[in-house]
N, C-alpha and C positions, 0 to 999 in steps of 0.2 A: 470816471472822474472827468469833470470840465477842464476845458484846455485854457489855462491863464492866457496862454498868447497865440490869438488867432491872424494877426494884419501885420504888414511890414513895418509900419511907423511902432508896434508895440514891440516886434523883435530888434529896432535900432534901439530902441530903449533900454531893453532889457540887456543887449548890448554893449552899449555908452556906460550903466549905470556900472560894471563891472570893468572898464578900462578909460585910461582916460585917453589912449592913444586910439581908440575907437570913438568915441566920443568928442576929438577934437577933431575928426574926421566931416562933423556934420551931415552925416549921410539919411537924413530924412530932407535934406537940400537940394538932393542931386537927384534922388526917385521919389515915383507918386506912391501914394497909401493905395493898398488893396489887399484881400486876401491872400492868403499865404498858399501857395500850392504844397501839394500833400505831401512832398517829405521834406521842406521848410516844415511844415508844422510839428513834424518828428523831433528834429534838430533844434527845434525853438523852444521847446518844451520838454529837452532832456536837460536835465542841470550839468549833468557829464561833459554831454557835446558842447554845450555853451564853453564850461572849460577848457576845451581841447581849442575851438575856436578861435579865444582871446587870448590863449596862450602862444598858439600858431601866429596869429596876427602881431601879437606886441615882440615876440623875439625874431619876427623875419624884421619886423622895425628897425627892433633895437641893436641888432646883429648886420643893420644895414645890408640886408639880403633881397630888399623889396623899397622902393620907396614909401613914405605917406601915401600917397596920390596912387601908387599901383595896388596898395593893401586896399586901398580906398574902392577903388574898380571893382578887385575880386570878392569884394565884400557884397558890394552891389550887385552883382552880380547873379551870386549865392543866396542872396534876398527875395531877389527879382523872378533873374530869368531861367536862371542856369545851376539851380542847387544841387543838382547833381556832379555836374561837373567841375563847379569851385571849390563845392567842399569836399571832394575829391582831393584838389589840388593843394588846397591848405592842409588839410590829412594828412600829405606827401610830405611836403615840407616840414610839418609837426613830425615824422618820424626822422625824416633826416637828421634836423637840431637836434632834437634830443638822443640823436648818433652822436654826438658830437661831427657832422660832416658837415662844412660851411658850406654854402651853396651862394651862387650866383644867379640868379635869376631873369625870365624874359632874355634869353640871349638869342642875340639875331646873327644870321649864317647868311654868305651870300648863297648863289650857285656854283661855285667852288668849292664850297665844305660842307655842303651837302646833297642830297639825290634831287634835291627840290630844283623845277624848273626856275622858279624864282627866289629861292632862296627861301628859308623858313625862319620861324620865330622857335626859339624852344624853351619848354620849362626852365632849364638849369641848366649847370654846369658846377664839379664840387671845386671846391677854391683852389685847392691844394693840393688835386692829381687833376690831370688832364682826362675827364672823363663828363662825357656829357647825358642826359637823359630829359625824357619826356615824362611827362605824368599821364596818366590815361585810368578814368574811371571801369572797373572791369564788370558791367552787365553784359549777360549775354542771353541766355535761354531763361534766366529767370526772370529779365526783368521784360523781356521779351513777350512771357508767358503771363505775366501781370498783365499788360498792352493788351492784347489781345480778351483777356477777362474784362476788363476795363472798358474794351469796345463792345464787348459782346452785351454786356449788362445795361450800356448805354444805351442802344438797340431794344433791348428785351426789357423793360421798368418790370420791376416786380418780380425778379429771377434772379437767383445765383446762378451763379457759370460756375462749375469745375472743371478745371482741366489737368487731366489728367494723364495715367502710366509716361510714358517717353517727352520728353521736354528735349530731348536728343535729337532737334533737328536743324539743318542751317539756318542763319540769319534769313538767306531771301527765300528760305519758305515761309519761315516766321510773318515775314515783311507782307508776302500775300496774302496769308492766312488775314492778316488782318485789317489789309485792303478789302478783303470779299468779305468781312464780319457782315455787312446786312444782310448778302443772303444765304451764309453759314446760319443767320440770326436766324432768317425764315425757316430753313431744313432743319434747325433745334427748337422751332414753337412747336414743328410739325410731330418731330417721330424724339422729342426728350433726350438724342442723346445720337451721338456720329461718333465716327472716324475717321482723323486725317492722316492720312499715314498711320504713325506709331505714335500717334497720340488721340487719345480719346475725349471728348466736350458729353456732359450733360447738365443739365439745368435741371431743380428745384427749387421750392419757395423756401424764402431764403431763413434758416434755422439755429438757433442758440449754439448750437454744438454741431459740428459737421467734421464725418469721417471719409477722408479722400487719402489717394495714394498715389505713389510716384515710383517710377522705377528707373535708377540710376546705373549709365552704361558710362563711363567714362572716356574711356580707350573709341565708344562711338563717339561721342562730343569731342574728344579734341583731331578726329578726321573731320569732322562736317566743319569746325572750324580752324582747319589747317593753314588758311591766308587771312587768317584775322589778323595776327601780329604786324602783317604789311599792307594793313589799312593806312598807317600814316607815315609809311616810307620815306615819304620825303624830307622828313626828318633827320634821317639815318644822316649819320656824321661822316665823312670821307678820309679825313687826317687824323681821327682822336677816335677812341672807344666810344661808347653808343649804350645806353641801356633804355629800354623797354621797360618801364616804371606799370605796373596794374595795379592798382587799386582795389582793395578787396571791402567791403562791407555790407555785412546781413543787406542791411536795409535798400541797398539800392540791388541787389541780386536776389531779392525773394526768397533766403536764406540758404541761396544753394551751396555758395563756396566760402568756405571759413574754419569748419570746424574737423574737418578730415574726418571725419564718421569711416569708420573699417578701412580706411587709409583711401577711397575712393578721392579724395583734392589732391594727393599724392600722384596718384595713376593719371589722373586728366594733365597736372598743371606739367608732369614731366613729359608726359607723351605729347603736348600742344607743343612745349620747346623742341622737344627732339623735332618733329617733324618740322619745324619753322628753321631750325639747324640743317638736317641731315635731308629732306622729302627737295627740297626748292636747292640744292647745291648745285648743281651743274642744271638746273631748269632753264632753257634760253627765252622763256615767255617775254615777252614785252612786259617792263612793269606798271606800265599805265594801263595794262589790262586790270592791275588790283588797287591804283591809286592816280587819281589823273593829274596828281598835282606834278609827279616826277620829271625827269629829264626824259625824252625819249628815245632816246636810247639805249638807257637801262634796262636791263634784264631782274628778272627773279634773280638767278642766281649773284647778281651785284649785288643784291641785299641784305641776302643771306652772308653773304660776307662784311658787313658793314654793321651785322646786327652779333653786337657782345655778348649782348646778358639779357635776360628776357627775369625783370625779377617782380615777384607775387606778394604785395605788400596789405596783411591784415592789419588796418586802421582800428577796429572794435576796440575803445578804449580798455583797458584791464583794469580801471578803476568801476566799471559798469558791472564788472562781475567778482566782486573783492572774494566768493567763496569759490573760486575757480583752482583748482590744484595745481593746472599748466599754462604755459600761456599758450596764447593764440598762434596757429603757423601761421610764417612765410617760408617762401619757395624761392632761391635764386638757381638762376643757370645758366653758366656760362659756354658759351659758343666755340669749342674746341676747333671750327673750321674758317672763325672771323678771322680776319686781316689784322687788327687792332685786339690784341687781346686784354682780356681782365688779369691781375695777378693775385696770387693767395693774399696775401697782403692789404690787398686794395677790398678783395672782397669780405674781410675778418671786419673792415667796417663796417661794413653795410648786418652785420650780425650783433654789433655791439648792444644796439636796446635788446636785441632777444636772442642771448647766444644760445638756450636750450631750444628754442622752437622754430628756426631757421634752418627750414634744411637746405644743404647746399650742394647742388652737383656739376662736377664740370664736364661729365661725360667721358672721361678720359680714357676710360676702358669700356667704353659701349660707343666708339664711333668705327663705324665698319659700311 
């Protein structure tokens, strides 16, 4: 099926035509026209996501949660440069409102209420508890694993890439992996087919139907990425609770994490928190070994105690899949060894859109 809308100037349109508080926006004024990068073109062309969208956008408005002018930015944004990680962000938002959890937004911290050497900017803040959080799009190994095809086949014209068994590896192998893609490219013209590790590459020409497979270790994935959660440390709140907002959706993780298949998103998303909890508590590492924005003198284990709730939020609208039986999980977990803690109360919010499919743990009888 042709795609109605291929360029920016046709998705501010299709945009505008559907709110007027986007549309009085003028945001074909402020960017140039060009093609749409590939999951803009997803989002532009799902009727669904448009929904979710315009909806996100006209109630952070009208709920005075966001200015004009800043819905304006992340719009732009989202169009442009950064569709990954705006529509992320609007995503977040869209599930918080429709928590009913009023949120504040863009709130700026000095170096005093937070780990950041200069102080940080943060998603939010909910109106009504003193509790602050970030949003953060969650790719990791799958989107990772798309990259790395993506380079390979760029390299190679005229080839599929699969890659394949173990996708269970750290980011900066990843990160190599696909710095060397020209001459991984060359040793896959050569012998059709390698091994990096625990993960396997081969090429064919490329065919209507293709059978590939993957094998999924969980409890390995959230060891290789055990200091992912304090990539953006400096954020961590000093006086007030703190949550780690991820963002889940098919499309930007290559469909890895969302649908708990044999409870496998279960086993990863608890075992990533625990160990971001329990593994880094007493660590005296220097934290600018994991993020260089921090104060220097911070340690890991400052973190770990600044960090709440680590919570796993599937965005997949449920209007996308009207003959679905369940809804889609999330995962919260809260930090039994923070400073600032979460309370049952505070966290029955954050379950209100999906009180069957939220599961929630606070570790309380599994910290040892």
């Amino acid at each position: 099926m042709a795609l109605s809308v291929t360029t920016r100037f046709e998705w501010v349109a299709r945009l505008a035509s559907q709110s007027k508080t986007i549309a009085d926006m003028h945001l074909d004024e402020m960017i140039s026209n060009a093609a749409l990068n590939s999951h803009a073109i997803n989002f532009a062309n799902c009727k669904i996501h448009q929904g979710l969208i315009v909806r996100a956008t006209e109630e952070l408005v009208n709920q005075k949660c966001l200015s004009s002018d800043g819905a304006r930015d992340l719009l732009a944004d989202m169009i442009t440069r950064n569709t990954y990680g705006a529509f992320s962000e609007l995503a977040g938002y869209d599930w918080f409102l429709r928590s009913r959890v009023m949120v504040t937004t863009g709130v700026k911290l000095s170096a005093s209420d937070v780990l950041g050497a200069n102080g940080s900017i943060l998603n939010g803040k909910c109106r009504y508890d003193d509790i602050y959080f970030d949003l953060k799009a969650f790719g990791l190994h799958g989107r990772l694993a798309q990259r790395l095809k993506q380079r390979l086949e760029e390299v190679l014209p005229g080839e599929q890439v699969l890659v394949e068994e173990s996708w269970d590896l750290s980011e900066e192998a990843f990160t190599q992996l696909i710095v060397d893609a020209p001459q991984i490219a060359k040793e896959l013209k050569h012998k059709r087919m390698l091994r990096k590790g625990r993960m396997h590459l081969r090429i064919q020409v490329p065919q209507s139907i293709t059978v590939s497979g993957r094998i999924v270790q969980p409890y390995l994935l959230a060891k290789e990425y055990a200091l992912y959660p304090f990539k953006d440390s400096n954020q961590f709140t000093r006086r007030a609770p703190f949550i780690l907002v991820f963002i889940l959706h098919p499309w930007l993780n290559a469909n890895t994490i969302g649908e708990d298949f044999a409870g496998g998103d279960t086993c990863f998303t608890r075992s990533l928190a625990r160990r971001a909890f329990f593994q880094f508590s007493s660590d005296s590492r220097p934290l600018h070994t994991v993020c260089d924005l921090v104060d220097q003198t911070a340690t890991l284990a400052d973190a770990v105690r600044l960090l709440s709730a680590i919570f796993f939020v599937n965005v997949w609208p449920m209007e996308a899949d009207i003959e679905r039986k369940r809804p889609f999980p999330c995962w919260l977990f809260s930090n039994p060894r923070a400073i600032h803690q979460i309370y049952r109360h505070q966290i029955e919010l954050f379950q209100s859109l999906n009180p069957n499919g939220t599961y929630i743990d606070d570790f309380a009888d599994d910290d040892y």
